[in-house]
PyMOL Python script that loads the backbone (N, CA, C, O; Angstrom):
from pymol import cmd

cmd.read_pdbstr("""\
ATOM      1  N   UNK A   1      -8.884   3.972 -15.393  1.00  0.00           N
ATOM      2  CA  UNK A   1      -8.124   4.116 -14.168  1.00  0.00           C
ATOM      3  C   UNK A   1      -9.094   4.393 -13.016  1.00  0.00           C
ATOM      4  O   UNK A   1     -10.094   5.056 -13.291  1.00  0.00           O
ATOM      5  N   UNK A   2      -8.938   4.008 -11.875  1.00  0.00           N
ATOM      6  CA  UNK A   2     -10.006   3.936 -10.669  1.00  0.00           C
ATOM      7  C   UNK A   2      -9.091   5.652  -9.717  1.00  0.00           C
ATOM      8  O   UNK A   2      -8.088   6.362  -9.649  1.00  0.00           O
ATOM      9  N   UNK A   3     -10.318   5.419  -9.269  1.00  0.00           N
ATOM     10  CA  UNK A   3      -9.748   7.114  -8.526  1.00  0.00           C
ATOM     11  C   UNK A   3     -10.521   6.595  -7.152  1.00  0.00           C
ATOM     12  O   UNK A   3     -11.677   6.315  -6.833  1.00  0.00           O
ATOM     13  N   UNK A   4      -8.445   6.645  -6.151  1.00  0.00           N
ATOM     14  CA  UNK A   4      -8.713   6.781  -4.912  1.00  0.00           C
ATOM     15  C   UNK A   4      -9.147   7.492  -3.833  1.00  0.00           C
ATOM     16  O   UNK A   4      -9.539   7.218  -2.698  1.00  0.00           O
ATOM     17  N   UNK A   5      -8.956   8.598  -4.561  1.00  0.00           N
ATOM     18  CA  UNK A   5      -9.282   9.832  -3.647  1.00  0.00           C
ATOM     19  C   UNK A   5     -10.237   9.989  -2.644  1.00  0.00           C
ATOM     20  O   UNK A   5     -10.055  10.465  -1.523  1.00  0.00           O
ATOM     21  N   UNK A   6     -11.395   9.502  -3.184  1.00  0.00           N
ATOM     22  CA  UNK A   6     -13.096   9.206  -2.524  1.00  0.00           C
ATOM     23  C   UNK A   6     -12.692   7.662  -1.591  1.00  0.00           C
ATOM     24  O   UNK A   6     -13.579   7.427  -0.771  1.00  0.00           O
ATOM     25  N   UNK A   7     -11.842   6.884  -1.583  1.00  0.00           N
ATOM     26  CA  UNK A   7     -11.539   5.752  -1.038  1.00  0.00           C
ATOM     27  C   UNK A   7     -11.529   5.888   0.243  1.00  0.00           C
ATOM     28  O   UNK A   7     -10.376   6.138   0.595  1.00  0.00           O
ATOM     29  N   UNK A   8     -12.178   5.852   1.038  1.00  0.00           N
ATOM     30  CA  UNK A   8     -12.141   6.272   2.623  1.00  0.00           C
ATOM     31  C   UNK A   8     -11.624   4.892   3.204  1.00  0.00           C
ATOM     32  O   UNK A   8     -11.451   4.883   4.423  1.00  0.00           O
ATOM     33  N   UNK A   9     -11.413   3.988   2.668  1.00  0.00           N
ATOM     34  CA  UNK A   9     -10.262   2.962   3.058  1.00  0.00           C
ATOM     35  C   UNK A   9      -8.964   3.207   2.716  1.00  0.00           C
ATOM     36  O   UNK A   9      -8.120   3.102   3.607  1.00  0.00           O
ATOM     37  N   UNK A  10      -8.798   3.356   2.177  1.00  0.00           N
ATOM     38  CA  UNK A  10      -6.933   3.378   1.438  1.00  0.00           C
ATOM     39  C   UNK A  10      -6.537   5.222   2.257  1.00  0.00           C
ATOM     40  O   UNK A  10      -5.541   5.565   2.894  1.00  0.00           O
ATOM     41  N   UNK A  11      -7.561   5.893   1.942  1.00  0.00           N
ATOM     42  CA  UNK A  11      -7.333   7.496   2.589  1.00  0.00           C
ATOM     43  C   UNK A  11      -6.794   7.408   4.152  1.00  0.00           C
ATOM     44  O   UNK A  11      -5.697   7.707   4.624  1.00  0.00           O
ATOM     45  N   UNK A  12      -8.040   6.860   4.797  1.00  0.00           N
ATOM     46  CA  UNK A  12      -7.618   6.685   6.079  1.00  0.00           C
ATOM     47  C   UNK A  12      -6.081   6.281   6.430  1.00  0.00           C
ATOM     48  O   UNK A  12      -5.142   6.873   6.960  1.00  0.00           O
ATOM     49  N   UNK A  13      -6.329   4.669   5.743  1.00  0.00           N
ATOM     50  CA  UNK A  13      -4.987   4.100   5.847  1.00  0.00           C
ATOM     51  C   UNK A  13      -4.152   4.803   5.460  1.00  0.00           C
ATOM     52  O   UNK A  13      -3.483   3.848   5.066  1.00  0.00           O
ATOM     53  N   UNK A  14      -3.480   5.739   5.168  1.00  0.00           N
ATOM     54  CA  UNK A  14      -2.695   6.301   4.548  1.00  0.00           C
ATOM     55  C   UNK A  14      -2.289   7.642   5.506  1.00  0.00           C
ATOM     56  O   UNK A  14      -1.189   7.950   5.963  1.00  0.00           O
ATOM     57  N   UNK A  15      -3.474   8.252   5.621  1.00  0.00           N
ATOM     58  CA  UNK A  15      -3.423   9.253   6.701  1.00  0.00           C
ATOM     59  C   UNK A  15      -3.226   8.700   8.185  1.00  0.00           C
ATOM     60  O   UNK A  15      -2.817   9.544   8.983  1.00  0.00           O
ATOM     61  N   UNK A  16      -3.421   7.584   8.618  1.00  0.00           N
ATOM     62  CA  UNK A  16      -2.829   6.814   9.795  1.00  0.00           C
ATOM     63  C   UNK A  16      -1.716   6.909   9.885  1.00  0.00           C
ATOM     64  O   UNK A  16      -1.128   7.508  10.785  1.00  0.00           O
ATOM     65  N   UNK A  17      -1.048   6.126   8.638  1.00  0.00           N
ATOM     66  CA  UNK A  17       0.377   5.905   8.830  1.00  0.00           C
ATOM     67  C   UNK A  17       0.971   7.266   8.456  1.00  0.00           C
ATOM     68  O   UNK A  17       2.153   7.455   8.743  1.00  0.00           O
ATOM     69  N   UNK A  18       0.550   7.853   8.086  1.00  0.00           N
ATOM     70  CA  UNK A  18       1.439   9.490   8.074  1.00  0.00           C
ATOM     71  C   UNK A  18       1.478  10.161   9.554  1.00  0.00           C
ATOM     72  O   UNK A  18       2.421  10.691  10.142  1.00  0.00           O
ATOM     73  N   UNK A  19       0.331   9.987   9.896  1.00  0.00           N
ATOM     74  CA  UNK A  19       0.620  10.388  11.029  1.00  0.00           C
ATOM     75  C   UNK A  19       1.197   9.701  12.180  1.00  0.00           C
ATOM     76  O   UNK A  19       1.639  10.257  13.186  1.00  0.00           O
ATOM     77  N   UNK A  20       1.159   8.507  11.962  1.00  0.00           N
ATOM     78  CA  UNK A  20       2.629   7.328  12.487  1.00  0.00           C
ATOM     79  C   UNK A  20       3.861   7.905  12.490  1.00  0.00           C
ATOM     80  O   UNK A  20       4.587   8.082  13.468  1.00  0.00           O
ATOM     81  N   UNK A  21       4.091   8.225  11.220  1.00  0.00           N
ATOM     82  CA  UNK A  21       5.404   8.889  11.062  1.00  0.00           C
ATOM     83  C   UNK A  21       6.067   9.696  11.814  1.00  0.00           C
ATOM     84  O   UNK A  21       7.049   9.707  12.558  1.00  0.00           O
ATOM     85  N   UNK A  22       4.878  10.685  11.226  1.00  0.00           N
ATOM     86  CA  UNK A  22       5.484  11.836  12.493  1.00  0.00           C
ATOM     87  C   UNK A  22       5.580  11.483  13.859  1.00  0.00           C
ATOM     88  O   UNK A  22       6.620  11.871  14.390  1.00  0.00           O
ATOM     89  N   UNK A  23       4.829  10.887  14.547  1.00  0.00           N
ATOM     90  CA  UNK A  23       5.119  10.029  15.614  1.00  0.00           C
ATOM     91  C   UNK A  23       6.237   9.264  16.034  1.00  0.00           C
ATOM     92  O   UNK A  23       6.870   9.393  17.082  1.00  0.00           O
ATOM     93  N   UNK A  24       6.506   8.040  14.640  1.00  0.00           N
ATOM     94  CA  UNK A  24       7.911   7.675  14.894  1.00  0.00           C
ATOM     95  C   UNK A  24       9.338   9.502  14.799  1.00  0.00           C
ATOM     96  O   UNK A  24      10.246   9.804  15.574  1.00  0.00           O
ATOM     97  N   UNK A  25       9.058   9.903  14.078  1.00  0.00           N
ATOM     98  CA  UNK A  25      10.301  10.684  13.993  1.00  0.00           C
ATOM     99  C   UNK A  25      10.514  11.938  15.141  1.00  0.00           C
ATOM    100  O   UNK A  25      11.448  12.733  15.252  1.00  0.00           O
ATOM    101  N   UNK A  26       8.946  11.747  16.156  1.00  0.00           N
ATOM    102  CA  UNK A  26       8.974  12.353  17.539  1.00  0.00           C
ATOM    103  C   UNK A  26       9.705  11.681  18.460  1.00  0.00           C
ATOM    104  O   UNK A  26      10.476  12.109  19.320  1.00  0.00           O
ATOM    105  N   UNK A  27       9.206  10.011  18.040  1.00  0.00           N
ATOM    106  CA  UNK A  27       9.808   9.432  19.231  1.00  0.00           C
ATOM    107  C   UNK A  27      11.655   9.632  19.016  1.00  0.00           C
ATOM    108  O   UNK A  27      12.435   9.832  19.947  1.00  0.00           O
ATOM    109  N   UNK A  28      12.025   9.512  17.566  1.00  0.00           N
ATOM    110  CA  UNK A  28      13.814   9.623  17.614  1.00  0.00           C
ATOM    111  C   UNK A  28      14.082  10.914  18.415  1.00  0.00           C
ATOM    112  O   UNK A  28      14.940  11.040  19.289  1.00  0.00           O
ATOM    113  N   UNK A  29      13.307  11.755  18.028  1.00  0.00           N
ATOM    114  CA  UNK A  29      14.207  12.920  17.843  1.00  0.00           C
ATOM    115  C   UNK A  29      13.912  12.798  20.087  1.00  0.00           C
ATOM    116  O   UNK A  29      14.708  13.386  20.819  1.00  0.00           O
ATOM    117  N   UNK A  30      13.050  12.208  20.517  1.00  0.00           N
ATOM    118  CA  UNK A  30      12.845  12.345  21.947  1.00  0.00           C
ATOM    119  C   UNK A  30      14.039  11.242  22.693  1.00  0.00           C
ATOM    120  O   UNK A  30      14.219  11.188  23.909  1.00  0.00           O
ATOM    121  N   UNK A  31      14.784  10.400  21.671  1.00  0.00           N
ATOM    122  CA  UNK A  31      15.333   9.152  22.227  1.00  0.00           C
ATOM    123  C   UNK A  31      14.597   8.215  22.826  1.00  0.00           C
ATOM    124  O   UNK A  31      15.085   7.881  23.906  1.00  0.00           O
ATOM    125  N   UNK A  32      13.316   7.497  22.458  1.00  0.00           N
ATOM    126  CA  UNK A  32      12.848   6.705  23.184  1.00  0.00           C
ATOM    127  C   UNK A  32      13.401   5.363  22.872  1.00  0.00           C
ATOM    128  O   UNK A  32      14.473   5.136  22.312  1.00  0.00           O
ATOM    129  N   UNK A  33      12.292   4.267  23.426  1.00  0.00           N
ATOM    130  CA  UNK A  33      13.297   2.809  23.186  1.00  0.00           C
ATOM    131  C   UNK A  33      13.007   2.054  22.291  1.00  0.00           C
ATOM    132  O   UNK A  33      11.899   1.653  21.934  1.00  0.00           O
ATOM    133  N   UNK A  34      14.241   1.792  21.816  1.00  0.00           N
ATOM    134  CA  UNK A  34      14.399   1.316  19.830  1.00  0.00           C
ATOM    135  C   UNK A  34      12.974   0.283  20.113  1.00  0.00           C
ATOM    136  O   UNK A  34      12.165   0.281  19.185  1.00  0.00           O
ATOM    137  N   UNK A  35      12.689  -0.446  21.142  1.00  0.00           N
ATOM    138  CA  UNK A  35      12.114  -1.131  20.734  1.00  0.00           C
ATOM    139  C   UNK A  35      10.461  -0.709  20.363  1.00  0.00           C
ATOM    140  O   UNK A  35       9.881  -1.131  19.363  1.00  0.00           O
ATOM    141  N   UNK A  36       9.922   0.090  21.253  1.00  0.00           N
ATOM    142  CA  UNK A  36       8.795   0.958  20.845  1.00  0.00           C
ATOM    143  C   UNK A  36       8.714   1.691  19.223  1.00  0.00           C
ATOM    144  O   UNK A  36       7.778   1.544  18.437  1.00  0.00           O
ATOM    145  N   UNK A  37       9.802   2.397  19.019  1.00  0.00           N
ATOM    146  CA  UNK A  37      10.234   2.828  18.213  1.00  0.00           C
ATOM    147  C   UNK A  37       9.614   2.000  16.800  1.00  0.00           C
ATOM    148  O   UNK A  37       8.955   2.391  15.837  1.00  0.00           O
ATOM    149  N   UNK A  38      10.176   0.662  17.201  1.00  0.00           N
ATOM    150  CA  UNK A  38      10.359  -0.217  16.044  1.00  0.00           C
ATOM    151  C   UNK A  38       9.152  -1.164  15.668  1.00  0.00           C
ATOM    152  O   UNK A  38       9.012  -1.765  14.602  1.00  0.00           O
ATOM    153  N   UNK A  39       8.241  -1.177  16.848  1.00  0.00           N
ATOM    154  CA  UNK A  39       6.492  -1.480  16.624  1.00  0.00           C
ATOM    155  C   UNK A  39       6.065  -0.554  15.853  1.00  0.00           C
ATOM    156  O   UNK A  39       5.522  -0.933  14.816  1.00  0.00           O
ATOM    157  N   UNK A  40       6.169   0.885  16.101  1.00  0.00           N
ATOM    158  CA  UNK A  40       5.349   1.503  15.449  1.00  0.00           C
ATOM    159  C   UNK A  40       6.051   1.908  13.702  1.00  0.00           C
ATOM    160  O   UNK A  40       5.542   2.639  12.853  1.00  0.00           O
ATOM    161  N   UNK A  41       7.286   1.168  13.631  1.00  0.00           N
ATOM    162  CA  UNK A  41       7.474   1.362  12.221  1.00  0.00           C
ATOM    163  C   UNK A  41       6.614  -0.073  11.889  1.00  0.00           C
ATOM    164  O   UNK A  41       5.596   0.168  11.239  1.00  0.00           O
ATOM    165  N   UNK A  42       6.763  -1.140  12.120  1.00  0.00           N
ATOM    166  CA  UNK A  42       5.682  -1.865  11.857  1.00  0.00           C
ATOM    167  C   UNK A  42       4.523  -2.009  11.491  1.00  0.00           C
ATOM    168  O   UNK A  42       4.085  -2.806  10.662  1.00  0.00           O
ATOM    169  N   UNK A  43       3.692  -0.827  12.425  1.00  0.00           N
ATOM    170  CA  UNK A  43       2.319  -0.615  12.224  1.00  0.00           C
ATOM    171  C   UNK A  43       2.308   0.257  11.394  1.00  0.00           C
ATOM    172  O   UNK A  43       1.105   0.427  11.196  1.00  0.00           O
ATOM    173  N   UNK A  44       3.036   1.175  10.542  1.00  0.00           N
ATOM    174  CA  UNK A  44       2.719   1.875   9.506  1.00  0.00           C
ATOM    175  C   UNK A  44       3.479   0.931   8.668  1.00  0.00           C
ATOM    176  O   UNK A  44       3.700   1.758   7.784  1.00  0.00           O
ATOM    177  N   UNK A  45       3.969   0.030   8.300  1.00  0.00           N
ATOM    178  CA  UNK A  45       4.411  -0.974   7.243  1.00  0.00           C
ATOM    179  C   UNK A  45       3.004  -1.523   7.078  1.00  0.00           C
ATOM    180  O   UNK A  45       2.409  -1.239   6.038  1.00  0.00           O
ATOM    181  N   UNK A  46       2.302  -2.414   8.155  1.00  0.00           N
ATOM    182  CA  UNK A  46       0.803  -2.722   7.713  1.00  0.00           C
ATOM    183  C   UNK A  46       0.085  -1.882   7.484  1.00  0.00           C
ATOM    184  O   UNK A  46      -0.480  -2.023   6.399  1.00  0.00           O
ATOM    185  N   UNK A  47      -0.269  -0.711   8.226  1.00  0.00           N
ATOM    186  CA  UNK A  47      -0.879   0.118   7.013  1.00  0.00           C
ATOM    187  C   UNK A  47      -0.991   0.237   5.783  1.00  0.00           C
ATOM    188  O   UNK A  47      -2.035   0.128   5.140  1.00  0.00           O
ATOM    189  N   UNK A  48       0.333   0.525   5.280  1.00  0.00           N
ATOM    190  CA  UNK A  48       1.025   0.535   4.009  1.00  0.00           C
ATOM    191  C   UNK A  48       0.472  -0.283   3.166  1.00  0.00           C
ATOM    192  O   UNK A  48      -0.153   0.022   2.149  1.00  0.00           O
ATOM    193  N   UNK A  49       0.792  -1.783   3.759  1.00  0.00           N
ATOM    194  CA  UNK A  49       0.329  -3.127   3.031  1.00  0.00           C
ATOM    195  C   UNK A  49      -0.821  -2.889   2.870  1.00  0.00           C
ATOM    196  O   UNK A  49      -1.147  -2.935   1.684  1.00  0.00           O
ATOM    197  N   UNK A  50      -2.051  -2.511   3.947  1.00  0.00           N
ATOM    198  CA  UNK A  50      -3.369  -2.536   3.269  1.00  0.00           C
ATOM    199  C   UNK A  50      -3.890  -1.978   2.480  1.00  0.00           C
ATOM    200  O   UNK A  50      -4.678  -2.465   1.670  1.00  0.00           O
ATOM    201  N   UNK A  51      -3.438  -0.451   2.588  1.00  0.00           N
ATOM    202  CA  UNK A  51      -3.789   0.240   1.476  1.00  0.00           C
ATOM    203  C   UNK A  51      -3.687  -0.056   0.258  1.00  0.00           C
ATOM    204  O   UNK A  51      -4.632  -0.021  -0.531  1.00  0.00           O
ATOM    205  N   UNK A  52      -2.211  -0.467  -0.096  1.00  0.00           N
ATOM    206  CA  UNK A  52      -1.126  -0.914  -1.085  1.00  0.00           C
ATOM    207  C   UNK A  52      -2.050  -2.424  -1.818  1.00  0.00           C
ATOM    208  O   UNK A  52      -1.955  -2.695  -3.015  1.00  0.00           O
ATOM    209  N   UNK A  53      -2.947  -3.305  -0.776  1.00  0.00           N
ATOM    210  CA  UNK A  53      -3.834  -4.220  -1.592  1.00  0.00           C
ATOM    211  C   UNK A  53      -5.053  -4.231  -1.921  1.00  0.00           C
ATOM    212  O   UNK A  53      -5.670  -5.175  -2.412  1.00  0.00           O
ATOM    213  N   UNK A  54      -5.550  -2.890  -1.591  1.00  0.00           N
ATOM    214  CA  UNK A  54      -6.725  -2.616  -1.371  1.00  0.00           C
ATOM    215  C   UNK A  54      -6.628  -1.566  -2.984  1.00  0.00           C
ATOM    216  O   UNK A  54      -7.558  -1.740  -3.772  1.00  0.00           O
ATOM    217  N   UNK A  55      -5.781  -0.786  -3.286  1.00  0.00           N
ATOM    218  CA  UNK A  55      -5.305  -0.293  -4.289  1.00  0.00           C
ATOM    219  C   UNK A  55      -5.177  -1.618  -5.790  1.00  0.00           C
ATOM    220  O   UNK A  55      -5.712  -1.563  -6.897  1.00  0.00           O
ATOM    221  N   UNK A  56      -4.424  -2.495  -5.304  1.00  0.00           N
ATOM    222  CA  UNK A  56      -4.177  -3.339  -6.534  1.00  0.00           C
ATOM    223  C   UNK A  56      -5.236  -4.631  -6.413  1.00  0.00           C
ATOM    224  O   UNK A  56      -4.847  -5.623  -7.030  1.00  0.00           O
ATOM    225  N   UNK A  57      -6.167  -4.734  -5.903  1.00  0.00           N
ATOM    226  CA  UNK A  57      -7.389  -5.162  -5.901  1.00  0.00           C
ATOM    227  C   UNK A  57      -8.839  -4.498  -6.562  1.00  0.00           C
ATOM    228  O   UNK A  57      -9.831  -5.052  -7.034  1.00  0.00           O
ATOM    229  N   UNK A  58      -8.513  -3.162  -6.385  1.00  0.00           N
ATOM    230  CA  UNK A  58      -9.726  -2.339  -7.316  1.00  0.00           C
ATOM    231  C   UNK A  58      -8.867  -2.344  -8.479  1.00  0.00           C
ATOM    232  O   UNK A  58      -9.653  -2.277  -9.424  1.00  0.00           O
ATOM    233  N   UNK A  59      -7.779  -2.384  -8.898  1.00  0.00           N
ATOM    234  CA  UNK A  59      -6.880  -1.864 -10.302  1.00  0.00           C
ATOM    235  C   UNK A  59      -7.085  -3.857 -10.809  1.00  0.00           C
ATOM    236  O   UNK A  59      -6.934  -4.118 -12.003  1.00  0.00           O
ATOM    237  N   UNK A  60      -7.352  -4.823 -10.003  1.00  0.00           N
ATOM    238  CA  UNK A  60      -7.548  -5.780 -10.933  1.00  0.00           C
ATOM    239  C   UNK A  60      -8.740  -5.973 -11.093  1.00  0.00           C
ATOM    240  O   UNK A  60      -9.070  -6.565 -12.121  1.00  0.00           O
ATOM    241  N   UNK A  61      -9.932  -5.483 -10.003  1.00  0.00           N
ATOM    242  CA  UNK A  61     -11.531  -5.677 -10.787  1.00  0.00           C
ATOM    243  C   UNK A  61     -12.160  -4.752 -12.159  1.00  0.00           C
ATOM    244  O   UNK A  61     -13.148  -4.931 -12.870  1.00  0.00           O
ATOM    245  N   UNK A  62     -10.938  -3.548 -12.147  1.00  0.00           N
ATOM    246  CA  UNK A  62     -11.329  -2.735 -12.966  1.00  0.00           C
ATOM    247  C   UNK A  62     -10.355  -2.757 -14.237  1.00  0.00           C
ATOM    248  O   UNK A  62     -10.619  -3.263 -15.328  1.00  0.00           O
ATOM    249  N   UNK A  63      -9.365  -2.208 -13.928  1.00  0.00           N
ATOM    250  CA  UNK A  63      -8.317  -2.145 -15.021  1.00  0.00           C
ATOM    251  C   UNK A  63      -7.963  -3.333 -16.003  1.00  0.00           C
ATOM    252  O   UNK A  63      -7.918  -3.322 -17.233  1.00  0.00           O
ATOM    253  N   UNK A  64      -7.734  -4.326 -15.137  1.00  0.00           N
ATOM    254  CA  UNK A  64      -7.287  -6.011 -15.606  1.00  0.00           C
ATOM    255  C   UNK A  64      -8.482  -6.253 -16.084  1.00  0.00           C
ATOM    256  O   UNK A  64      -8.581  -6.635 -17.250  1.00  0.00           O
ATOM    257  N   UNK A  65      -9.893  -6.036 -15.087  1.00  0.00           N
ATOM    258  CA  UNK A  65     -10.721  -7.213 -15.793  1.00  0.00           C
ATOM    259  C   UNK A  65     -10.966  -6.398 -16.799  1.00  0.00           C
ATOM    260  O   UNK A  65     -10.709  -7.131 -17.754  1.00  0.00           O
ATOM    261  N   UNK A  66     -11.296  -5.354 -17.253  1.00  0.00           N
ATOM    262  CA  UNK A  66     -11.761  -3.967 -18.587  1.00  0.00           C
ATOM    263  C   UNK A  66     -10.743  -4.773 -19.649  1.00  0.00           C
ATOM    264  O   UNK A  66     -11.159  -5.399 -20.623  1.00  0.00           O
ATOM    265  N   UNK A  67      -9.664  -4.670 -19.365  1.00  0.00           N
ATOM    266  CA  UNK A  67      -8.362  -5.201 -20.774  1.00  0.00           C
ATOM    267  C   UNK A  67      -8.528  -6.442 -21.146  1.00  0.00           C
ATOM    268  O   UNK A  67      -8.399  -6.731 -22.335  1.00  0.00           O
ATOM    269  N   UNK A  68      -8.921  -7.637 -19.966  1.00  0.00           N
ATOM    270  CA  UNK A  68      -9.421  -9.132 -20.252  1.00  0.00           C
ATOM    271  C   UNK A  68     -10.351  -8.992 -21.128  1.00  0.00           C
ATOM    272  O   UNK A  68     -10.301  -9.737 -22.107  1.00  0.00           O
ATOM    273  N   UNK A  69     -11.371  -8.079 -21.032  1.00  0.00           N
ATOM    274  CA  UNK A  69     -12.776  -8.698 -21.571  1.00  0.00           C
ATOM    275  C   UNK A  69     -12.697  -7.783 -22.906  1.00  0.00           C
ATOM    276  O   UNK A  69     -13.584  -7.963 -23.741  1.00  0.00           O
ATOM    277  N   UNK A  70     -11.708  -6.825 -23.163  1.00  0.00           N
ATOM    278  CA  UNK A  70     -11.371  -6.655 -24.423  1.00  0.00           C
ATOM    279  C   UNK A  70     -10.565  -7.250 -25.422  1.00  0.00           C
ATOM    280  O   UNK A  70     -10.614  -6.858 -26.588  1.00  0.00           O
ATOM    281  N   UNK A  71      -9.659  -8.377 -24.964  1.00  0.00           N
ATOM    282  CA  UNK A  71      -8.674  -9.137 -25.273  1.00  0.00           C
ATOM    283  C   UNK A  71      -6.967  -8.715 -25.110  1.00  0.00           C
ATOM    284  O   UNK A  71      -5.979  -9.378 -25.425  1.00  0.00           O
ATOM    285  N   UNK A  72      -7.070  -7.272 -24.459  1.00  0.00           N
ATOM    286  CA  UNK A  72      -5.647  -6.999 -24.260  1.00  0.00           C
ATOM    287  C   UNK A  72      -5.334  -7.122 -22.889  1.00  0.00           C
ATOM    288  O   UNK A  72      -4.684  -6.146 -22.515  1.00  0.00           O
ATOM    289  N   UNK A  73      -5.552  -7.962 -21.982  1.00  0.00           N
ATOM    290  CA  UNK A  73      -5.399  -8.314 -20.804  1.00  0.00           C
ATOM    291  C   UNK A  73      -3.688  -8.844 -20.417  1.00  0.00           C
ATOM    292  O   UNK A  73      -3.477  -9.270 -19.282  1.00  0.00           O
ATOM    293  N   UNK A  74      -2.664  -8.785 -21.319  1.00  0.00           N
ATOM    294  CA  UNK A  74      -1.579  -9.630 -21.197  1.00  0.00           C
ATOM    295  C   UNK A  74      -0.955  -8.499 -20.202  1.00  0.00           C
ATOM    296  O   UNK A  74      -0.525  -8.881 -19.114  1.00  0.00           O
ATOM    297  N   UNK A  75      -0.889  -6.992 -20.577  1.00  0.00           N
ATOM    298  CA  UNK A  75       0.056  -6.327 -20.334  1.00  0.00           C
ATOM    299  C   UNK A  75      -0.474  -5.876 -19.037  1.00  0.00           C
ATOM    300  O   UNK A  75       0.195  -5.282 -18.191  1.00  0.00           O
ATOM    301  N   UNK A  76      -1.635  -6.172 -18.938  1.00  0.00           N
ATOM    302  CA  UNK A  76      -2.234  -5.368 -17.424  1.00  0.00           C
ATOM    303  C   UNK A  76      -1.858  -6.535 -16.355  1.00  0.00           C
ATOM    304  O   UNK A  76      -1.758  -6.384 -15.137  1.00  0.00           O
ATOM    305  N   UNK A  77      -1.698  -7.574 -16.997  1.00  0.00           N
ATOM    306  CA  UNK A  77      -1.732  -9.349 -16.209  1.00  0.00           C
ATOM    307  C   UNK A  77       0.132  -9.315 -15.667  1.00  0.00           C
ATOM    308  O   UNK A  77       0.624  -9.827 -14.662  1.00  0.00           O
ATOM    309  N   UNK A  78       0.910  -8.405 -16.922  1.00  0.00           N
ATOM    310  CA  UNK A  78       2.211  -8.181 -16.401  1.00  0.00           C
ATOM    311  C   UNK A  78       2.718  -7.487 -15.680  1.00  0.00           C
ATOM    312  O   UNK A  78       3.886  -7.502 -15.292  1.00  0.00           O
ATOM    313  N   UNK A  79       1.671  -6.625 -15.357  1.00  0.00           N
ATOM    314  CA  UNK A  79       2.260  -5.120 -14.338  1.00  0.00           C
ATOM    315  C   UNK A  79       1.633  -5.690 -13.306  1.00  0.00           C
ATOM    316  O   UNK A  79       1.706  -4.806 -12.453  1.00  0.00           O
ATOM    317  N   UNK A  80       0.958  -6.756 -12.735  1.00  0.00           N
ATOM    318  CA  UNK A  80       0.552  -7.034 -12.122  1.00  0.00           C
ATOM    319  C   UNK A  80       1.492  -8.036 -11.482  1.00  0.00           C
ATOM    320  O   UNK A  80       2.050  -7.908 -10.392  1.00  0.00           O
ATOM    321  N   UNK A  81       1.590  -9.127 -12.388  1.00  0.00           N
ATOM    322  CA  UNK A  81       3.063  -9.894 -11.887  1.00  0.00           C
ATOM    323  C   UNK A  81       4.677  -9.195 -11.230  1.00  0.00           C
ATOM    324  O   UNK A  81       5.578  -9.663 -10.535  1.00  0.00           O
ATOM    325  N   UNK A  82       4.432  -7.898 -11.866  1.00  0.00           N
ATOM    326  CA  UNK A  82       5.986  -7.522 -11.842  1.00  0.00           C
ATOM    327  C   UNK A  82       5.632  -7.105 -10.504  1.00  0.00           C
ATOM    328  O   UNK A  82       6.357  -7.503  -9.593  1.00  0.00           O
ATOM    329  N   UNK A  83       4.633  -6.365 -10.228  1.00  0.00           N
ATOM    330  CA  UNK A  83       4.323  -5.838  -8.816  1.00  0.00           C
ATOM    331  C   UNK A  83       4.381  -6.967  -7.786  1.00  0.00           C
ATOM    332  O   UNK A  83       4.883  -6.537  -6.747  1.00  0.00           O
ATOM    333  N   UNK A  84       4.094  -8.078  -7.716  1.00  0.00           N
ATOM    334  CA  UNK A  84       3.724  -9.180  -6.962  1.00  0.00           C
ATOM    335  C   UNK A  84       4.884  -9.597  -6.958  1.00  0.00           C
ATOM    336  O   UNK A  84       5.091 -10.129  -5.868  1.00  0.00           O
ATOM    337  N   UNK A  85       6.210  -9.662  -7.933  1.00  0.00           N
ATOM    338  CA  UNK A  85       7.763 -10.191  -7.923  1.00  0.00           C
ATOM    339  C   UNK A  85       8.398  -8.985  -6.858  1.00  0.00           C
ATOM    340  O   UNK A  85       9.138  -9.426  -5.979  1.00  0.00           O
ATOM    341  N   UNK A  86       8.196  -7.724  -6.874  1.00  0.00           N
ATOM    342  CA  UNK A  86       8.815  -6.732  -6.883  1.00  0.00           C
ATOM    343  C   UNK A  86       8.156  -6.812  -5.113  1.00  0.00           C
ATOM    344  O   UNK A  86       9.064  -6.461  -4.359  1.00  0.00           O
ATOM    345  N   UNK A  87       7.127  -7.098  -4.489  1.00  0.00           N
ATOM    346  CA  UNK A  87       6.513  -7.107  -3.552  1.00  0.00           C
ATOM    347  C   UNK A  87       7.252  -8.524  -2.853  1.00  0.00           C
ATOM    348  O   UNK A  87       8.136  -8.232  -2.048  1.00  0.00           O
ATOM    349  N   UNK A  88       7.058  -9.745  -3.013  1.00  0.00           N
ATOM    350  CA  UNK A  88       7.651 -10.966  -2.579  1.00  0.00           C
ATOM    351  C   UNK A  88       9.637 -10.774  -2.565  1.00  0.00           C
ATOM    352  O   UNK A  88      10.468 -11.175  -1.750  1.00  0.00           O
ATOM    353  N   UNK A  89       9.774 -10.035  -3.783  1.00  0.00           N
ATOM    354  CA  UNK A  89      11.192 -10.056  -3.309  1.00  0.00           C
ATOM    355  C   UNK A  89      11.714  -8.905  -1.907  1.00  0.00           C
ATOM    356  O   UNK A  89      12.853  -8.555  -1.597  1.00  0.00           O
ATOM    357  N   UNK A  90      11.044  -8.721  -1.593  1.00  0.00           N
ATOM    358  CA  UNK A  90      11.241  -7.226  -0.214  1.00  0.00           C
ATOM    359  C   UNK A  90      10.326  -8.349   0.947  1.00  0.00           C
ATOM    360  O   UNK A  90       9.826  -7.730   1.887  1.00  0.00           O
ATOM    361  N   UNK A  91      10.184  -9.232   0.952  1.00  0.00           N
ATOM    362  CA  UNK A  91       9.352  -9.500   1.687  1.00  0.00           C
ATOM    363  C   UNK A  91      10.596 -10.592   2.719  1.00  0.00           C
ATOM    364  O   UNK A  91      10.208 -11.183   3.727  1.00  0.00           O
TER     365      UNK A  91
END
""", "prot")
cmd.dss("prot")
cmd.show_as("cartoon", "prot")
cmd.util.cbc("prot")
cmd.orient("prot")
């Protein structure tokens, strides 16, 4: 298993959009305009996304390829698909 913690890509990203948040839930609670509002839920959705591929990009150089080159690669190849179904269907 890969450990994000030290990831000063995915960290950042992550701590951005948190602090997006709170931002968006300043701007409700201030009434500003839906449409501002609704960029910056956006920009913590891409956040999200990058982190979110930047995460299942180290979990396939490491995890997937480790199970490939042992021969049990099917089930790591399926959590991978289900994620990518489960991702395209929200999309």
């Amino acid at each position: 298993m890969v450990s994000h913690k030290d990831d000063s890509e995915v960290m950042n990203s992550l701590k951005t959009a948190r602090g997006q948040i709170d931002g968006i839930l300043k701007m409700i609670d201030e009434e500003r305009y839906c449409i501002d509002i609704s960029k910056q839920i956006f920009a913590v959705q891409s956040l999200l996304k990058k982190a979110n591929m930047k995460i299942l990009k180290d979990h396939m150089h490491s995890c997937v390829l480790s199970a490939v080159s042992e021969g049990s690669g099917d089930e790591k190849i399926d959590e991978i698909i289900y994620i990518l179904e489960k991702y395209i269907d929200r999309s």
